[in-house]
C-alpha positions as CSV (number, residue, x, y, z in Angstrom):
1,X,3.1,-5.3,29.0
2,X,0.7,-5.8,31.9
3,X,-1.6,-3.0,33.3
4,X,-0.6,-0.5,35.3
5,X,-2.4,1.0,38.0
6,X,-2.1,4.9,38.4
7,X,-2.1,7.1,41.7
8,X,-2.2,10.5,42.5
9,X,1.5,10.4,42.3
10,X,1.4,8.9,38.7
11,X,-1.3,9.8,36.8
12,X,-0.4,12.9,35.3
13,X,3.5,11.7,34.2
14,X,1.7,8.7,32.4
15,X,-0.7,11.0,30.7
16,X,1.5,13.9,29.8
17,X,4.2,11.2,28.5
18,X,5.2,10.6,24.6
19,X,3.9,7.8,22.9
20,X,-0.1,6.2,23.5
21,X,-1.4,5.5,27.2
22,X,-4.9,3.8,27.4
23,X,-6.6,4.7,30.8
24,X,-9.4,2.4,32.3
25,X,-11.4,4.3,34.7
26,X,-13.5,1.6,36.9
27,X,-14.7,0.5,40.7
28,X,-14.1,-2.8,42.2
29,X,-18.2,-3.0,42.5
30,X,-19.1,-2.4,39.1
31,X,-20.2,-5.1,36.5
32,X,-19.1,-3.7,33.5
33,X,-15.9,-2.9,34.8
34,X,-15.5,-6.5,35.4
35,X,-16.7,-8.2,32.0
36,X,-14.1,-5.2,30.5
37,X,-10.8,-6.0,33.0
38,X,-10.1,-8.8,31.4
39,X,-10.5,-7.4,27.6
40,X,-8.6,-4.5,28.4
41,X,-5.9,-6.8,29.9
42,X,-5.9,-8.9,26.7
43,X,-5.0,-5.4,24.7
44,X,-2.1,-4.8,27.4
45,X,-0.6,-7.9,26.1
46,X,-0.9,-7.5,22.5
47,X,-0.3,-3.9,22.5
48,X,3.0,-3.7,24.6
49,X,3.7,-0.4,22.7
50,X,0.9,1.3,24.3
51,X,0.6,1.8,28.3
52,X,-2.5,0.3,29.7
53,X,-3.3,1.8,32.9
54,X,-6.1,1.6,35.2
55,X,-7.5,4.2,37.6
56,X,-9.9,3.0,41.0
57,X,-12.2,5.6,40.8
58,X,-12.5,4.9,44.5
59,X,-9.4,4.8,45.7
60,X,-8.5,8.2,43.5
61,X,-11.5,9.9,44.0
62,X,-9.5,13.1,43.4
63,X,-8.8,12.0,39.6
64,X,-11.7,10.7,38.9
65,X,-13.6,14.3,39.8
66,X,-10.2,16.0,38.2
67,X,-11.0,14.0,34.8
68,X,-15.2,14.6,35.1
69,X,-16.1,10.5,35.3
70,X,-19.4,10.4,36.4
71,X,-20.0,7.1,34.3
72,X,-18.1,3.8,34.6
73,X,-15.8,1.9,32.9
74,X,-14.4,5.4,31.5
75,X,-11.9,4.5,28.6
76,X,-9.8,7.4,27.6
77,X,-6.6,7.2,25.1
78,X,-3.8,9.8,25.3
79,X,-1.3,10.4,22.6
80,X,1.6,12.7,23.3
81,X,0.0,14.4,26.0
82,X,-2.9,15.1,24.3
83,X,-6.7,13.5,25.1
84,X,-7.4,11.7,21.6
85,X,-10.5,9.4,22.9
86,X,-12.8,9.4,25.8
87,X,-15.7,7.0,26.1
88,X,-18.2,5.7,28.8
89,X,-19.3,2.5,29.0
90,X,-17.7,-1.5,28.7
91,X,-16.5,-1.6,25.1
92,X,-16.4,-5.1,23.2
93,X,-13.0,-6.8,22.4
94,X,-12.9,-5.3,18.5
95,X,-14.0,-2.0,19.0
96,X,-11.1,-1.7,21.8
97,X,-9.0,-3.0,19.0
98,X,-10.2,-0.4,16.9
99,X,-9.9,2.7,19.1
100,X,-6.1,1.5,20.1
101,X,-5.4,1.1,15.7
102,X,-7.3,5.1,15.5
103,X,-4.9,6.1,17.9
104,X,-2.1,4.7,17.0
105,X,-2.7,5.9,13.6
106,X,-3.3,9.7,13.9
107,X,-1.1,12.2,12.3
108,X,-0.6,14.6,15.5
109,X,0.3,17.2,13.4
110,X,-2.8,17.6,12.0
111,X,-4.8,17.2,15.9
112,X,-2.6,19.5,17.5
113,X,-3.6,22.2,14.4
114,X,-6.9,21.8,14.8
115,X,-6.7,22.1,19.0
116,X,-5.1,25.2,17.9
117,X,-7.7,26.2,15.4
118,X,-10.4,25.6,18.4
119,X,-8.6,28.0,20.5
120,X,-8.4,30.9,18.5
């Protein structure tokens, strides 16, 4: 599965959805976002379980500011609606391997109890 590239209109469906979506915050100007494109890609292909999506930070300013970037590449994983991962900075090809295996191996029981254990 290739890369999808969220909106204003999309962004919150693909975040709120069941099952694992990646999101890749960058900026067309930025290096790092560039050297991690094509990693990130590579994931989208082996990984066709998991939605890779990417986010503009200038073209959706408003979700950028709406999910607090102020550093980028922005890598955060959702699982079920819920925000299992966030990261700044260009992450190398393993260690994306490595946060998408984390992910898809959490018992959401167990996250969701202990969100509910913060909240009290």
């Amino acid at each position: 599965m290739a890369t999808i590239e969220l909106t204003d209109d999309t962004f919150e469906k693909a975040v709120t959805s069941d099952g694992i979506t990646l999101v890749d915050f960058w900026a067309e100007w930025c290096g790092p976002c560039r050297q991690f494109g094509p990693i990130f890609e590579e994931s989208s292909e082996q990984n066709p379980d998991v939605v890779h999506a990417k986010v503009d930070t200038e073209a959706a300013r408003g979700i950028a500011a709406a999910a607090q970037i102020t550093s980028i590449p922005t890598l955060m994983a959702f699982r079920d609606g819920v925000l299992v991962f966030r990261q700044a900075g260009a992450l190398p090809k393993p260690a994306l391997e490595q946060v998408v295996t984390a992910v898809k191996e959490l018992d959401m029981d167990k996250v969701r109890a202990q969100i509910a254990e913060q909240a009290d």
